[in-house]
N, C-alpha and C positions, 0 to 999 in steps of 0.2 A: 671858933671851930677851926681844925688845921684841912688847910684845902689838899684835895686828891688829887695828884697831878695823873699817877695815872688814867682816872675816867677821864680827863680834858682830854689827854692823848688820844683816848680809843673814841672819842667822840669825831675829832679828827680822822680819823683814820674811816668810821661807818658815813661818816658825809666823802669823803673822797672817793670810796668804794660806791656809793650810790651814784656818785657823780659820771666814774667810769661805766658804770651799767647803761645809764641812759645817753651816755655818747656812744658806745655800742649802740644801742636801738637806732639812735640816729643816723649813726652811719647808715647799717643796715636796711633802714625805710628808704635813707638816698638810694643806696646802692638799688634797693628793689623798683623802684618806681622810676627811677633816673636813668641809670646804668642796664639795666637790667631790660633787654629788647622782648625778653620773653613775658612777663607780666606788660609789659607795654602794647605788643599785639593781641592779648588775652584781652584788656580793658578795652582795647579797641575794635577786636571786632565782635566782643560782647555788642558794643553801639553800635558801630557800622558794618558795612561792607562795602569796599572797596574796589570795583568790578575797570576794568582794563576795559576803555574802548578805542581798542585800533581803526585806524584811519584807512580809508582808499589808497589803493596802491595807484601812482600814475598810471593813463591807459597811453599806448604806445599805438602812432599812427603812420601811414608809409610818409615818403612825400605829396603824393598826391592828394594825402586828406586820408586816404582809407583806414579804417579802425583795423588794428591786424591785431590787438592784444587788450583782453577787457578784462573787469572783474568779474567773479559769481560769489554770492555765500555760502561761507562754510559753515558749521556748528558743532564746537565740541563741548563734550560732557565736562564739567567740572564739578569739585566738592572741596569744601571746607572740611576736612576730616572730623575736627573737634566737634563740627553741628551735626554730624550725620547719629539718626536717631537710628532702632532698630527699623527695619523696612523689609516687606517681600523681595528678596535677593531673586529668587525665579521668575516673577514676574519683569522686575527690572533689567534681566537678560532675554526674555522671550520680549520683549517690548524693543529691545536693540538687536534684535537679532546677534546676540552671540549666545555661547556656555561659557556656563558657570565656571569653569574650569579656565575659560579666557578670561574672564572678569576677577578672577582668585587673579589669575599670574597679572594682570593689568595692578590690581592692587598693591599687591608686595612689589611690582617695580617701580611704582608711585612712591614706595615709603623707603625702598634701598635709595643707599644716597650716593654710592659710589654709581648709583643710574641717573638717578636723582639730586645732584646737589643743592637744590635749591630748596629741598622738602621743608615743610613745618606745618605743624597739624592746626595751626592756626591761619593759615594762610592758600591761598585759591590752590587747588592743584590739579591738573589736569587727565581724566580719565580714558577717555575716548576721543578723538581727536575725528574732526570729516568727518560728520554724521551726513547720512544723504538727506535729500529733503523730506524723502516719509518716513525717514527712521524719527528725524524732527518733529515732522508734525505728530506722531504716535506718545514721541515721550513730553510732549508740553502738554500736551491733555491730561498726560497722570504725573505729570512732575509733583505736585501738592504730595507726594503718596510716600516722595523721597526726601524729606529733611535734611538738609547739608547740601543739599545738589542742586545744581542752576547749570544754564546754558548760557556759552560766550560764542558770538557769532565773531565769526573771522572771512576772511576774504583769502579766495585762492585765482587763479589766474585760468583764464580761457581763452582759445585762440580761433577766429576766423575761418582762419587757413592750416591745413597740416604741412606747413613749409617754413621754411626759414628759420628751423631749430637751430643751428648753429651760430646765428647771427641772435633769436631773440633768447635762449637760454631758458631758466625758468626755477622755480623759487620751492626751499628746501628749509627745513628745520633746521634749528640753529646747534651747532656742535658746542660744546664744553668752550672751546678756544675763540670763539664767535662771542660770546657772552664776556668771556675776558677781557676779549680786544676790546670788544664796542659797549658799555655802559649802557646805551639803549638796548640792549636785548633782553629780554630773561627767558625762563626755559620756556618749550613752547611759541617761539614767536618764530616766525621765517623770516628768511632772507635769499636774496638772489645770489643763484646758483650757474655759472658758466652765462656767454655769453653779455648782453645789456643789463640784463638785468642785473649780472652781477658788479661790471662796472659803473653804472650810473645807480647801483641801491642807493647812495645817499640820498637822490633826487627823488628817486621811485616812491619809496616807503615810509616817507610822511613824516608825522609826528602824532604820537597816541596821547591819548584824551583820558579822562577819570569820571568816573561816574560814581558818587559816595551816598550808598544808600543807609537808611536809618532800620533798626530793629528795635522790635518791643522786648520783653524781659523773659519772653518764650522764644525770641531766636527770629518772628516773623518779619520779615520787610514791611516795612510800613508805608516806602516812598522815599522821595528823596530826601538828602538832608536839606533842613532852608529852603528848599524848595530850587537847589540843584543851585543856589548862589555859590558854592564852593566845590562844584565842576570844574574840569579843563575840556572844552570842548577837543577835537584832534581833529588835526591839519592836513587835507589831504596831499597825495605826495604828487608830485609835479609830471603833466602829461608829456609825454616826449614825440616827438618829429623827427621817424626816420629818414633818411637820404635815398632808402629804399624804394624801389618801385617792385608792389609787392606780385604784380602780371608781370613782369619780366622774370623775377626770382620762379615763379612760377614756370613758366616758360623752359627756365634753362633750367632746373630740376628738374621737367618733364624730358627733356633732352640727353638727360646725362642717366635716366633711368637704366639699370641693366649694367652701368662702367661704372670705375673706381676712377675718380679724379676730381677735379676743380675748375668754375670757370668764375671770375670774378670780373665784372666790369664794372669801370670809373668813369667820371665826370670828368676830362681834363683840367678843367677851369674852376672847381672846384677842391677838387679831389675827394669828393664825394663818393660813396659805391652803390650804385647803382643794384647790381647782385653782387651775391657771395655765396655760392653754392660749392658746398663740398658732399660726394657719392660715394658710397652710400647714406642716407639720413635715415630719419626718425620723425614719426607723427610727434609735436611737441606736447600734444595730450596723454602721451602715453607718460609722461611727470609730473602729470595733477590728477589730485587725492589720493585716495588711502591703498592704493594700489603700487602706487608709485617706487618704492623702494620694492616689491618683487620685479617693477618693469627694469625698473636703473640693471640691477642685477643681469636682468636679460642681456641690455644693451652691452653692460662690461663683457659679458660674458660673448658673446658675439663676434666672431672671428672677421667680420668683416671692419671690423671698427666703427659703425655710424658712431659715436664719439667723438671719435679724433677728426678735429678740423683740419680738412686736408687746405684748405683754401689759404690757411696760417700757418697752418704747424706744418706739413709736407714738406721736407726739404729731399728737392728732385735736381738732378743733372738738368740745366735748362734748353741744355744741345743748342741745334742754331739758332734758338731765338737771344741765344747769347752775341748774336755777330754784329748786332749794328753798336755794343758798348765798344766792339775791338776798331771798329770802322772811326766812332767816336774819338776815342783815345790815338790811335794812329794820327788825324787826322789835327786833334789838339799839341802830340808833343810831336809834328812835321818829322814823321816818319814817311808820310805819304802825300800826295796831294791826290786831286781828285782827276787828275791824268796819268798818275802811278797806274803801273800795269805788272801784273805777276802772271807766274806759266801757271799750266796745271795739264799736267798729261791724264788723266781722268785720276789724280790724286795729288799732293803733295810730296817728291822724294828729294830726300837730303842728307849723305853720309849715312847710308844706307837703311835709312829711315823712311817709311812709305806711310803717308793717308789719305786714305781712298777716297774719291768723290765720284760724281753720277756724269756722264757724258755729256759737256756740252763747248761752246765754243770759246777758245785762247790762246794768247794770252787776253784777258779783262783786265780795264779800270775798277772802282769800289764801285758804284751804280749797277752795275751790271752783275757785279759779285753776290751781289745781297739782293738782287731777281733774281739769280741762278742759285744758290747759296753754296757758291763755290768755299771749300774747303779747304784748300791749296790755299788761296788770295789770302787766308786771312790767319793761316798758318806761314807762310814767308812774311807780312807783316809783324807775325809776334816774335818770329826769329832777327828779324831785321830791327826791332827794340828792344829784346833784352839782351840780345848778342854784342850790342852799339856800346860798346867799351870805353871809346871816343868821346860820347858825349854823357858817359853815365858811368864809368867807372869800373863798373863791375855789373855783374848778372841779377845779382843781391839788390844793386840800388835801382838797377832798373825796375826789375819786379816789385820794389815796393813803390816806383812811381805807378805803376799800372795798377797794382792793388787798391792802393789811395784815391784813383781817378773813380773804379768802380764803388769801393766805399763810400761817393760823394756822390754817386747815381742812384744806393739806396740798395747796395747787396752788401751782404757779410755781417750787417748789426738791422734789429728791428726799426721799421721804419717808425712805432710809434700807434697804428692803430689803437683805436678806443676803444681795444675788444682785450679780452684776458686771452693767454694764450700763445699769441703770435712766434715763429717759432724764429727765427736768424740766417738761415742756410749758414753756407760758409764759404768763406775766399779766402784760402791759405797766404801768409805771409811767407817771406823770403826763407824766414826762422824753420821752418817745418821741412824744407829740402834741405837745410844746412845741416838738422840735427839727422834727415833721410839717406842722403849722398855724400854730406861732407862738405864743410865751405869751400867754397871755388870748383868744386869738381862736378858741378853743372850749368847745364845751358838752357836755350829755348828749348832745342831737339828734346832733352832728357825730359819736359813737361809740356809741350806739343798740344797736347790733348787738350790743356786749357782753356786754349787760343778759341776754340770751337765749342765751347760749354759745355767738357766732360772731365773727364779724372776726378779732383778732388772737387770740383765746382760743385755749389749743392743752392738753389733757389728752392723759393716759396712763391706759389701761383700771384699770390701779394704783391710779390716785388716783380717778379716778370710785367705784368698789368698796370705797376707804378713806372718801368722804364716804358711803356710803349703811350703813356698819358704824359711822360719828360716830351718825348719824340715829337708827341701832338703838340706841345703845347711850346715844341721850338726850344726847349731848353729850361725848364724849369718844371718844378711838383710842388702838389701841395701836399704837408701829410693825410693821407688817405683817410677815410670816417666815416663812422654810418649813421649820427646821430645829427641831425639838422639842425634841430631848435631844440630846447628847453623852457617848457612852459616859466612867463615871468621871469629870465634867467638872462644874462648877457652871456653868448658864448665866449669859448677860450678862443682868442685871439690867432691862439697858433695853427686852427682850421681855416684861418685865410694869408697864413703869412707864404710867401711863396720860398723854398728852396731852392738852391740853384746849384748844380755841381759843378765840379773845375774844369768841365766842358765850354770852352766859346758859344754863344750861343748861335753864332753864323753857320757851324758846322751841322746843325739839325738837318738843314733843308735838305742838304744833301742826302742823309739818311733818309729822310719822309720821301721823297724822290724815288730811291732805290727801292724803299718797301712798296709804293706804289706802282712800280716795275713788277715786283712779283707776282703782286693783282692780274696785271694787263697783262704780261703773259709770262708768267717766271713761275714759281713751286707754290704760288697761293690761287689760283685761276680760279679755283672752287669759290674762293673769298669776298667773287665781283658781283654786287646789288645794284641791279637795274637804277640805275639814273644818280648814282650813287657813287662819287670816287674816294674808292677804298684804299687805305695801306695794308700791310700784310708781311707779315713774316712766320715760316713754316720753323717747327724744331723736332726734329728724330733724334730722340735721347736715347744711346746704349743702357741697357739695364741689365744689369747680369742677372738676374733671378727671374728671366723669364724673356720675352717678349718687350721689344722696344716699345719707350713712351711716347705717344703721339703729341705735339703740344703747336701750339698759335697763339700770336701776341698781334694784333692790330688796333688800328681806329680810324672813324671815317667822323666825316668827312676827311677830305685831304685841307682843305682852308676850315678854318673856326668847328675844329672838331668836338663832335658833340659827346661822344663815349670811347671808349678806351678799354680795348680788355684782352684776356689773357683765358687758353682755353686749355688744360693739362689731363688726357687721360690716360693714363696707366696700361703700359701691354697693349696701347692701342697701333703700334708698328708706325707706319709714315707718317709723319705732319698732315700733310695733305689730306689724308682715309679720314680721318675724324676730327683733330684740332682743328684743321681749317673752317670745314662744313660747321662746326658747334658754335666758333667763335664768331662765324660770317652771319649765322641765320640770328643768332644773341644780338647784333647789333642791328640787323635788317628789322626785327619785331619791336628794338626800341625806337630805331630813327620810323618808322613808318608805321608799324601798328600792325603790321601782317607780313606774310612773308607770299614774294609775287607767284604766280601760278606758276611759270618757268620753273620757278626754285622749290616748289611744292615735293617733286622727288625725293628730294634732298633732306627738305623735314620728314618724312616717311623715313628715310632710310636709318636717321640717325634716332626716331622715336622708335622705329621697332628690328633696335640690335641690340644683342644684348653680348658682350665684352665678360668673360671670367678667361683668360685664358693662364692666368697663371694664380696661385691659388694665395692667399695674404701674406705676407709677412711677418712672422712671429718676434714680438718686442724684445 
C-alpha cells in the first residue's frame, strides 16, 4: 500500500496545536495562582483573616518620674467589603450614632482610590475610625447582625496635663507621602505629629503584631489559626524620659498667661531644658479623637498663632541681652581689656551719629557697662573693631571676625534641638552691606545698631537661654534637649559632648561678674532671690510694629549654676517691667520650690496682667 504523507503531516501538525493549548493553560494557571495578587488574596482570605495588632505607643515621663503622656483605646469600624452580606443599614447607623447619608459618603470614600489608595474588596478597610467607648460597647453586642464587619482597637494619646503642647506634640493620621516614605505605615495607621512625638516616632510607635485568624466555609471566625502558632506578637514602643520638669513648665505657662512670648530655661551642665514655654498655647487634647481635625483647623485659623513655637521658631531683635557676646568678643580679639573705659553722654555720638542710652555714671569699664547696660560702651567697642584697619584690613574682614566669634556662641545657624522646627535667627555677614552700601563704602557707624542687638540681628528665645548657660557654665554648651533617656536605648553622645566657642574661657568671669552687678544694683534689681546670687541681664528690643519687646537672660547660682534661662515677651516695653520679673520668679520656683513671701507681689503682678498691646502679625 502507498503511504500518505499528507496525513503524517497533519498529524504532526494536531499534536503540535494540542501541545500549544496546553502550554497556554499552563501559563495562564501560573500566571493565575502565582502572578496574580488578586485570586491570591481571594483564596486567602476565603481561610483567613488577617487582623493588624498595633502595639503601645511609648508613654513619655517628665524628669522627675511624672507620667505627662499615656495611652487610651481607640476603636474603629472595619470591613472586608467582599464579606459584607446584606444587613440592616439603619439600624447599623442608629447604633453609631451617625446618618445614613454619612455612612453612603464614608462608604464611597472607602472605595474612591484617589482617597483611598490602598482600597481592595478583599482586604481590611476601614469605616469609622474613634468609636467612643459606648458607641463600642452598643455595636459589639450586635456585631454578629453585620457580616464583613469587625472591630480594630487602636491606641490614641492622653495627657495629664493641658501643658506643654509645643514641647509634647501629638499624633495624626498618616498622609499619602507618610506611607511612601516609611514602609511601615499603611492607611489608617498614625504617626507623630510636631513636636516629640514626631521626632522620636521611631522610638515611640513600636512594632505591629499579626493576628491570623481561621474561617469556616460560610465566612465564620472560627479562632485562631494553629492555635496563634503563626502570630507576630507587637513590640511595644519605647517609654521616654523627659528633661522636663513638668511643675515648672506649668508654672511659667501660668505666668506668661494673657502675653505673647517665650521663656525657656536650661540645665547649664547639661543642657537639658528644663521649660519651653511658648504664649499663646493650646490644651493638647484639643488633637485626640475624632474631633481633632475641626480643632487643628481652629488653631490654623487663629490669629494668635498657638502653633507657631515661639520658644524655636521666633526670630526676635535680642536688644541688650545681646551685650555680654560684644563684651566677649572685644575682650577675645584685645579690643578692650577689663580697665578699658568709654564716654557716654546719656548716648553714643560720633560724626554726627547719636545712640541714646538712660542716665547714669562716665566714663565706665565693661563691669559696670553690663550693670548699667550702657549703650555708648559697647557701641565705641564695635566702632573700635571694625574700624581697626591696622590690624584687620578692612571693615568686611573685621565684621566677618565678629560674625564667626558669634556663630561659634550658637547665633545665626540652628543650635540642633531634638524638636522639629527650630528656627535660625540671623547674623548678616560682611556680603549683605557690600551688596546694601557698596564694598568699602561702610563702617561700624553705617551698622551701629548691631553692636547693641538690633537692626538686622534677629535671635530665638533658644539661643538667647543657650548664650546665658555658655556664661554659667564659664565658656562652654551643651547642645540643648529635652529628651533625657530612652527606654533600653544608649543615648546620642552628642547630648553630652560639650561645645566650646572661639571665646577664651578666662574671659566669662568677667561677664558673670558684670551680669551679677545688674542684680545687686544695675537694670535687673527685680531679678534678686532671697539667699540666692543671681546673674541678670535686662534687653528693650525696638519693634516697629508696636510697642517695645521686653526680654531677660539669666542664671543663678553665680558658682555651680543650676538653671539657665531666657525670658522674651513681646510689646512688653522695658526689660525690667516683665522679662526680669518672669525670668527671676522661673528660676526662684525651681531652685527652691516656692516663691518668698517678699516676692509674692510680684507673682500676682505678672499672673494677673494681661499684655495685647499690639494686635499679631500677619504671615
Amino acid at each position: 500500500m502507498r503511504k500518505n504523507y499528507n496525513l503524517e503531516k497533519r498529524k504532526y501538525v494536531i499534536g503540535g496545536f494540542i501541545l500549544l493549548i496546553a502550554l497556554i493553560y499552563i501559563i495562564r494557571l501560573f500566571d493565575l495562582q502565582i502572578n496574580d495578587e488578586k485570586y491570591k488574596q481571594s483564596a486567602n482570605s476565603n481561610a483567613f483573616l488577617k487582623k493588624t495588632v498595633y502595639p503601645s505607643r511609648g508613654l513619655i515621663y517628665d524628669r522627675n518620674g511624672e507620667l505627662v503622656v499615656f495611652n487610651q483605646p481607640a476603636y474603629d469600624v472595619m470591613l472586608i467589603p467582599r464579606d459584607v452580606q446584606p444587613f440592616d443599614t439603619l439600624d447599623f447607623c442608629h447604633t453609631l450614632n451617625i446618618t445614613r447619608e454619612q455612612f453612603d459618603k464614608r462608604l464611597a470614600d472607602m472605595k474612591d482610590k484617589r482617597l483611598n489608595p490602598g482600597y481592595s474588596s478583599y482586604t481590611p478597610q476601614r469605616l469609622i475610625s474613634q468609636l467612643s467607648v459606648q458607641d463600642y460597647g452598643r455595636l459589639q453586642e450586635k456585631l454578629y447582625r453585620y457580616p464583613g464587619f469587625f472591630v480594630q482597637k487602636r491606641i490614641l494619646r492622653q495627657y495629664y496635663h493641658p501643658t506643654a503642647a509645643n514641647v509634647l506634640g501629638n499624633i495624626r493620621e498618616v498622609s499619602k507621602a507618610d506611607i511612601e516614605r516609611d514602609d511601615y505605615y499603611s492607611p489608617g495607621d498614625y504617626t507623630g505629629d510636631l513636636g516629640i512625638e514626631k521626632s522620636y516616632e521611631s522610638y515611640l510607635r513600636g512594632v505591629k503584631g499579626v493576628e491570623i485568624l481561621i474561617r469556616d466555609a460560610r465566612g465564620r471566625i472560627q479562632g485562631r489559626y494553629e492555635d496563634g502558632a503563626h502570630d507576630i506578637t507587637p513590640i511595644s514602643g519605647r517609654d521616654l524620659r523627659l528633661s522636663l520638669d513638668i511643675k515648672l513648665q506649668q508654672y511659667a505657662e501660668s505666668l506668661m498667661v494673657g502675653k505673647r512670648g517665650a521663656v525657656v530655661a536650661i540645665e547649664p551642665a547639661t543642657g537639658e531644658i528644663l521649660c519651653l514655654v511658648s504664649m499663646p498655647t493650646y490644651d493638647p487634647t484639643l488633637l485626640v479623637g475624632r474631633q481633632r481635625g475641626e480643632n487643628y483647623k481652629k488653631l490654623v485659623q487663629d490669629e494668635s498663632w498657638p502653633l507657631y513655637d515661639r520658644a524655636l521658631m521666633g526670630a526676635y531683635p535680642p536688644g541688650s541681652t545681646f551685650k555680654p557676646t560684644q563684651g566677649l568678643i572685644f575682650l577675645q580679639e584685645g579690643i578692650i581689656d577689663l580697665n578699658t573705659t568709654y564716654p557716654c553722654s546719656h548716648g553714643y555720638i560720633s560724626g554726627g551719629l547719636r545712640v541714646g542710652c538712660h542716665p547714669h555714671g562716665a566714663p565706665l569699664p565693661l563691669k559696670p557697662a553690663l550693670q548699667t547696660s550702657c549703650n555708648a560702651y559697647f557701641c565705641w567697642g564695635f566702632k573700635a573693631m571694625i574700624d581697626r584697619r591696622s590690624k584687620y584690613g578692612s571693615s568686611d574682614n573685621a565684621f566677618e571676625v565678629w560674625k564667626n566669634h558669634l556663630v561659634s556662641m550658637g547665633y545665626g545657624y540652628k543650635l540642633g534641638i531634638d524638636l522639629p522646627g527650630e528656627g535660625r535667627g540671623y547674623i548678616p555677614n560682611s556680603k549683605v552691606y557690600d551688596k546694601y552700601y557698596g564694598k568699602g563704602r561702610w563702617s561700624a557707624n553705617t551698622i551701629i545698631s548691631v553692636s547693641i542687638g538690633q537692626g538686622e540681628i534677629l535671635a530665638t528665645p533658644l539661643q538667647i537661654a543657650n548664650l546665658s548657660a555658655t556664661i554659667a557654665n564659664r565658656g562652654y554648651f551643651i547642645t540643648p534637649h529635652v529628651v533625657k533617656e530612652i527606654q533600653d536605648t544608649v543615648m546620642d553622645p552628642e547630648w553630652s559632648e560639650k561645645r566650646y566657642p572661639t571665646i577664651a574661657a578666662h574671659h566669662y568671669e568677667a561677664i558673670a561678674e558684670g551680669m551679677h552687678m545688674a542684680v545687686m544694683g544695675g537694670t535687673c534689681r527685680k531679678a534678686a532671690i532671697p539667699g540666692i546670687e543671681v546673674c541678670g541681664k535686662t534687653g528693650t528690643a525696638q519693634n516697629p510694629h508696636g510697642n517695645d519687646h521686653s526680654a531677660f537672660m539669666g542664671f543663678a547660682p553665680f558658682e555651680n549654676p543650676k538653671i539657665a534661662v531666657c525670658a522674651y515677651i513681646e510689646n512688653g516695653g522695658w526689660g525690667a517691667t516683665y522679662g526680669v520679673p518672669i525670668g527671676s520668679l522661673v528660676m526662684e520656683k525651681y531652685l527652691n520650690g516656692e516663691i518668698a513671701p517678699q516676692r509674692k507681689y510680684l507673682e500676682q503682678q505678672m499672673l494677673n496682667t494681661t499684655l495685647y498691646y499690639a494686635p499679631p502679625k500677619k504671615k
